[in-house]
C-alpha positions as CSV (number, residue, x, y, z in Angstrom):
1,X,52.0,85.3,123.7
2,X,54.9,85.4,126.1
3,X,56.8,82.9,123.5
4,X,56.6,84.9,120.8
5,X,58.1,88.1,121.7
6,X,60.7,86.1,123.4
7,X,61.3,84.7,120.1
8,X,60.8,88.1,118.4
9,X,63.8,89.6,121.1
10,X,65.8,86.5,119.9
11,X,65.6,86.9,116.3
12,X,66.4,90.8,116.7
13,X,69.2,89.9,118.6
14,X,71.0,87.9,116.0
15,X,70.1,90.1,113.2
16,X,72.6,92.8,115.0
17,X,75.7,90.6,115.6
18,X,78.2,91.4,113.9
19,X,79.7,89.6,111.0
20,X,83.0,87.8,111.8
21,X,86.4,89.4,110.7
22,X,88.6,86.8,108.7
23,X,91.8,85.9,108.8
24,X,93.8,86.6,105.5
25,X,97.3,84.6,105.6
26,X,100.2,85.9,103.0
27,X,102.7,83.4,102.7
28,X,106.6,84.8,102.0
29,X,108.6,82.4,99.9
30,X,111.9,82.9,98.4
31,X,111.7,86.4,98.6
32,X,108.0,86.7,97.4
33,X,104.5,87.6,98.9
34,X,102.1,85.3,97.9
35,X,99.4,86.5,97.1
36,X,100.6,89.5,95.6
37,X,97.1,91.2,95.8
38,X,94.4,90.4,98.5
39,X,90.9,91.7,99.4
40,X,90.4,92.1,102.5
41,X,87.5,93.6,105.0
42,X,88.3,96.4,107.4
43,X,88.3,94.5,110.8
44,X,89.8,91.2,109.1
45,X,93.3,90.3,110.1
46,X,96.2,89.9,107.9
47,X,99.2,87.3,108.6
48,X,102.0,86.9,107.0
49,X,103.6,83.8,107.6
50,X,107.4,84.0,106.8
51,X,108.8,81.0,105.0
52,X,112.2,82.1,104.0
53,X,115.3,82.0,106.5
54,X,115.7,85.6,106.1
55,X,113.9,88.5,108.1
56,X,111.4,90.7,106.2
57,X,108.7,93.2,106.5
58,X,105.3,94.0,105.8
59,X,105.8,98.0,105.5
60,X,102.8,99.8,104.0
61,X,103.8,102.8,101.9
62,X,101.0,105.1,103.7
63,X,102.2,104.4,107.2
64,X,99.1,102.4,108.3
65,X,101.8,99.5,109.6
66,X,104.9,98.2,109.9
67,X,105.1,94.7,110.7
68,X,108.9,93.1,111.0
69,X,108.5,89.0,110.5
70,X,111.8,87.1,111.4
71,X,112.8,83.7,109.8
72,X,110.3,80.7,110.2
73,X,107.9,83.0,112.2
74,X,104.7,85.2,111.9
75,X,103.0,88.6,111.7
76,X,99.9,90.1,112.0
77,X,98.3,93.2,111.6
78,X,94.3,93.8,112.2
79,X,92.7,96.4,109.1
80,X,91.7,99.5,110.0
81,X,90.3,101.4,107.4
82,X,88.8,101.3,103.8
83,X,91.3,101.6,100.8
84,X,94.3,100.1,98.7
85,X,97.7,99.9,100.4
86,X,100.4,99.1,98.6
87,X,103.7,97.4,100.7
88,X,107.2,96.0,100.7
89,X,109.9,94.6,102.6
90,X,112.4,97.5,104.0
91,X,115.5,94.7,103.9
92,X,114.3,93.5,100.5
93,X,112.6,96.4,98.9
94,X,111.9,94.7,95.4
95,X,109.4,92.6,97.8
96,X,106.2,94.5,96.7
97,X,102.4,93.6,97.3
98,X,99.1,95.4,97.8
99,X,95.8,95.4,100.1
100,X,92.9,96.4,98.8
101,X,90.7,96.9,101.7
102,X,87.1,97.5,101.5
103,X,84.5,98.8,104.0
């Protein structure tokens, strides 16, 4: 039954791959993160894609990241650990959103 286990080994194999992080985009518009709140996996990726022709930052209040987006351009930041993080923009600091991240 060489076949078998071979497809035994196979079938074992996928069932431990890992599931695939995601990639979470935030858009900034006229001074706004949209969405405002987002759910997100630890391991996922979150990018904020800057619309505005104005710098801004992605600055979480606990100190997990600091991300500075210039005009017309991108950031990203890859999650690290379980819990909600609230974050602003340090030029714009009425710019407010939140991560809730989960295991």
């Amino acid at each position: 039954m060489p076949g078998r286990t071979l497809l035994a080994i196979a079938f074992a194999g996928l069932l431990s791959v890992p599931a695939h992080a995601a990639t979470i985009q935030i858009t900034i518009d006229k001074l706004v993160y949209n969405p405002a709140t987002v759910q997100a996996k630890v391991g996922d990726t979150v990018e904020w894609i800057n619309k505005d022709l104005l710098a801004h930052t992605a600055t979480a209040r606990n100190h997990d990241w600091n991300v500075t987006i210039g005009p017309k351009k991108t950031g990203k930041v890859v999650l690290k650990k379980p819990g909600t993080v609230d974050y602003y923009c340090t030029f714009h600091p009425n710019m407010k959103a939140q991560l809730v991240i989960v295991p």
